[in-house]
C-alpha positions in Angstrom: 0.0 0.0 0.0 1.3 3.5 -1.0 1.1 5.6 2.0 0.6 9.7 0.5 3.1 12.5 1.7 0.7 14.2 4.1 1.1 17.7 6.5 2.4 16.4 10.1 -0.7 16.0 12.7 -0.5 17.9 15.7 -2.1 16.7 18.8 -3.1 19.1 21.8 -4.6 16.6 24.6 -5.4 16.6 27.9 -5.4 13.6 30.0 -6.7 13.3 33.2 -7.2 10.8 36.0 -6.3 7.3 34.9 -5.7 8.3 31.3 -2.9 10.3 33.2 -1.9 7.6 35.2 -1.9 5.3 32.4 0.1 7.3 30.1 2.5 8.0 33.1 2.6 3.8 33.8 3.3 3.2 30.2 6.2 6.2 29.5 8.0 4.9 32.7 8.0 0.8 31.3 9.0 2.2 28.0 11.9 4.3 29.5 10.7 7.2 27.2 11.3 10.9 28.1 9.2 12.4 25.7 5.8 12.7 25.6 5.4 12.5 21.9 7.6 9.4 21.6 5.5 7.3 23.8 2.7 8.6 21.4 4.3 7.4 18.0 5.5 4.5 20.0 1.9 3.4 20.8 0.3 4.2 17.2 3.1 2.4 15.6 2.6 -0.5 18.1 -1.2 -0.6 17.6 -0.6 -0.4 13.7 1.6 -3.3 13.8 -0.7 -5.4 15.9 -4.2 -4.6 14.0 -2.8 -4.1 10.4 0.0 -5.5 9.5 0.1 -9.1 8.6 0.8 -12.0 11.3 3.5 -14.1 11.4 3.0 -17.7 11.9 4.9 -20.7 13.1 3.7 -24.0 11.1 4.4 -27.0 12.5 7.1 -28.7 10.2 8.3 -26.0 8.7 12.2 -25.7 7.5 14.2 -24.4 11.1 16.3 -21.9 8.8 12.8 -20.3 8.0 11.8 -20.1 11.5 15.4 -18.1 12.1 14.6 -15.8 9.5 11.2 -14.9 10.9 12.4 -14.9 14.8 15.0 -12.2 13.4 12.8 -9.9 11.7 10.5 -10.2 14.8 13.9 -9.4 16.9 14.5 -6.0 14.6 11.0 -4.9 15.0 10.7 -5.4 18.7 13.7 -5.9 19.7 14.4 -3.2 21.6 10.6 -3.3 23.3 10.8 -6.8 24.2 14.3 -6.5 26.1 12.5 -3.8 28.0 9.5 -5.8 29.1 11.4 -7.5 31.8 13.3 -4.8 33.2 11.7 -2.7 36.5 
């Protein structure tokens, strides 16, 4: 899918309460400084997990194929799954 050159979005939000919290919760397990990071993070996350296409193991399958597909999962999240068992 061609994606069209469009003008950058700008988002003015408020969040309040548990969204607050939330948002707080999730910037800290991320490591994230920036507010706007931890929003691209999450869109690009959500994209990923509703739109793009799965991957699947199938039983029997050639091991050198399962590599390849463990290392593109490792250089898309990579970097997000080291972080989920830190504190």
């Amino acid at each position: 899918m061609l994606e069209k050159k469009m003008k950058p979005k700008k988002v003015h939000t408020e969040l309040n309460n548990r969204l607050s919290t939330r948002f707080d919760l999730i910037k800290s397990s991320l490591g994230i400084q920036n507010d706007a990071e931890v929003i691209r993070f999450l869109i690009q996350y959500y994209y990923n997990k509703e739109f793009e296409p799965k991957e699947t193991f199938v039983e029997g399958t050639d091991p050198k194929e399962d590599a390849k597909i463990i290392k593109r999962i490792a250089e898309r999240y990579g970097e997000a799954l080291k972080r989920l068992g830190e504190d």
